[in-house]
C-alpha positions as CSV (number, residue, x, y, z in Angstrom):
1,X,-18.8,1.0,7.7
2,X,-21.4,-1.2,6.2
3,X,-23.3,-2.7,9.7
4,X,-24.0,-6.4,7.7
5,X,-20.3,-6.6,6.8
6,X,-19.2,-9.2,9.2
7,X,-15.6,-8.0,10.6
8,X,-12.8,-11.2,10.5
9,X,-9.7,-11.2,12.2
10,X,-6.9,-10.3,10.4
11,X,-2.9,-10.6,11.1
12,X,-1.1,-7.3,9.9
13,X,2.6,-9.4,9.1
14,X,6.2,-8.7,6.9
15,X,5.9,-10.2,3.8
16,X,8.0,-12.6,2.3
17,X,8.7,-13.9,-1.1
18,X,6.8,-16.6,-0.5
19,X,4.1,-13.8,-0.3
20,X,5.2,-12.3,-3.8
21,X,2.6,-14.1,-6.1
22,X,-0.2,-12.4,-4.0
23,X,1.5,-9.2,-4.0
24,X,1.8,-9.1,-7.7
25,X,-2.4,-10.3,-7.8
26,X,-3.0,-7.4,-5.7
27,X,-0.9,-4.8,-7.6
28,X,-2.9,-6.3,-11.3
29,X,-6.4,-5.8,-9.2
30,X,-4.7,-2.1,-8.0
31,X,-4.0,-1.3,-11.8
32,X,-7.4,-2.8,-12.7
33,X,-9.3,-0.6,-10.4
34,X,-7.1,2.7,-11.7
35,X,-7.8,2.1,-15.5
36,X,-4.5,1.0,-16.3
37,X,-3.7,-2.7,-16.2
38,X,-1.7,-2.8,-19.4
39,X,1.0,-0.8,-17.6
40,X,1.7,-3.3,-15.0
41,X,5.3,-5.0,-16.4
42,X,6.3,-6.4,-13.0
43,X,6.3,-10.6,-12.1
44,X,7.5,-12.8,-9.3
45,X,11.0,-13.7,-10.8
46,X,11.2,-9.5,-11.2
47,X,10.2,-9.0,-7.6
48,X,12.1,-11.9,-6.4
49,X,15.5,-9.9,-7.9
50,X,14.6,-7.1,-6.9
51,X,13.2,-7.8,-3.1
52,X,15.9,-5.4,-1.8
53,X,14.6,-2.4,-3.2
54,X,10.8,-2.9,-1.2
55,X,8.9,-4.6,1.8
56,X,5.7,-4.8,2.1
57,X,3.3,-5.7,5.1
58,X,0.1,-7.8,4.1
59,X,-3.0,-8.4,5.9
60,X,-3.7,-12.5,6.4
61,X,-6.9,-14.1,8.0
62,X,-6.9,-16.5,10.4
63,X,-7.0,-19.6,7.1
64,X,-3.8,-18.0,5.6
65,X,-5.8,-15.8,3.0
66,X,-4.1,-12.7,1.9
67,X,-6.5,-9.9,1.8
68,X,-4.6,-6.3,1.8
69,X,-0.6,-5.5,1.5
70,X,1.4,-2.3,2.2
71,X,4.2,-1.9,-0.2
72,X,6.6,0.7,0.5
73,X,10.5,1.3,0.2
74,X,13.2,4.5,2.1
75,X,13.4,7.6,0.1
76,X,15.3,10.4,1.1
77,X,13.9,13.6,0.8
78,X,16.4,16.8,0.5
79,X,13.9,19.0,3.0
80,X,13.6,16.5,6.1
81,X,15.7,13.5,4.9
82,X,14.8,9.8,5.8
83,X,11.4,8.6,4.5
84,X,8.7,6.1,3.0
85,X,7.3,6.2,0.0
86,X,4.3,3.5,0.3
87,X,4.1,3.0,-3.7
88,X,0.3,0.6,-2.9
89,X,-1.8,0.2,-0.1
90,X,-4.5,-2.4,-1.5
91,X,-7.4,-4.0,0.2
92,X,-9.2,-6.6,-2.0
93,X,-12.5,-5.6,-2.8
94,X,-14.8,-7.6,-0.6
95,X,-12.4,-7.0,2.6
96,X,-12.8,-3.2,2.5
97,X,-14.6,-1.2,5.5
98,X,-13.3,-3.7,7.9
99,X,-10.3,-1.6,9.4
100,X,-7.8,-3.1,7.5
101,X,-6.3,-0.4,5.1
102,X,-5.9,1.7,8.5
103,X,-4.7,-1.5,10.0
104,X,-1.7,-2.1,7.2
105,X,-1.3,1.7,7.0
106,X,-0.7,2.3,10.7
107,X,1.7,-0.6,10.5
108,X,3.7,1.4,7.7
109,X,3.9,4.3,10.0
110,X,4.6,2.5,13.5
111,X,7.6,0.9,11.2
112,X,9.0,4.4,9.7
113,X,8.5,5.8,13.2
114,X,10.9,2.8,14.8
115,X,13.2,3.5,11.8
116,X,13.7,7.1,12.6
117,X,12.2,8.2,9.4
118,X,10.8,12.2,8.9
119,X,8.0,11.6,6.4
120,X,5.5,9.3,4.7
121,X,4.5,10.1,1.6
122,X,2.4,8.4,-1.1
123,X,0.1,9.4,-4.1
124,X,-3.8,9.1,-4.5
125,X,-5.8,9.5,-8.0
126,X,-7.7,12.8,-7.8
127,X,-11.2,10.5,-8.4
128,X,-10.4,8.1,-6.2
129,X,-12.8,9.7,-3.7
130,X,-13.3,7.4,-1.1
131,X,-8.9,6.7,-0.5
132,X,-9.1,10.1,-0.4
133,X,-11.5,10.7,2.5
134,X,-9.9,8.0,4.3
135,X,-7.3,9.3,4.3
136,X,-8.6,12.6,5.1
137,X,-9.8,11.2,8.1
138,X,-6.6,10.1,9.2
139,X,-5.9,13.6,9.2
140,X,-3.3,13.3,6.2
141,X,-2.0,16.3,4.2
142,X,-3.7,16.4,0.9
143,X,-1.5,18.2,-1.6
144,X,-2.9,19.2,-5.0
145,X,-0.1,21.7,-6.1
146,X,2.7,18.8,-7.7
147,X,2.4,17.3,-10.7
148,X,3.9,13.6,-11.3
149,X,7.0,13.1,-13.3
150,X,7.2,9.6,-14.9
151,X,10.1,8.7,-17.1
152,X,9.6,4.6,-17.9
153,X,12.7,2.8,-19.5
């Protein structure tokens, strides 16, 4: 961590819909940062008919600025049955190295833990080096044998 980043406090908190216009920020700034911005076809009246399908935990400071978000949803999985997938874990650029990706992503797994759930599993881009040390240093299982299946309608 960079020692002249001063570290604020942050509240790790469900989201609500009132939280959904800073999700969606978030997600654009996500598909910004992995090349791919045009692909983003979600919005707020989507989200808002489809908030059963997700939840999401976000990261607030203390003056009611949302800085990070966990978004995940159950999967089941046929080889040890209930899961997450967490589909984004985002930290906004000038908020990174502060704790708070391993704040929102230990939340995520205290909450499949307490909801009896046998796996967590999400994706990271092959040159997204530092996510991927991160996460190596969580101790996570990097698997570079599967291949992603997309089908968009």
């Amino acid at each position: 961590m960079d020692s002249t980043r001063k570290t604020f406090p942050v509240t790790i908190r469900p989201a609500g819909e009132e939280d959904f216009p800073a999700l969606l920020e978030m997600i654009r700034e996500l598909a910004l940062f992995e090349k791919a911005p045009h692909r983003v076809r979600n919005s707020v009246e989507q989200m808002r008919a489809e908030k059963d399908y997700f939840r999401a935990f976000v990261a607030q400071t203390s003056e009611g600025r949302i800085v990070g978000m966990a978004l995940f949803y159950f999967a089941y999985y046929t080889w040890v049955g209930k899961s997450l997938y967490l589909d984004d874990l985002y930290v906004k650029e000038a908020w990174r190295g502060r704790g708070i990706g391993r704040a929102l992503l230990n939340r995520v797994l205290d909450f499949a833990r307490q909801n009896g759930c046998k796996r967590v599993r999400w994706q990271v881009l092959e040159w997204n080096t530092p996510a991927i040390e991160f996460y190596r240093k969580m101790g996570v299982d990097l698997d570079g044998e599967w291949i992603n299946c997309d089908l968009e309608f």
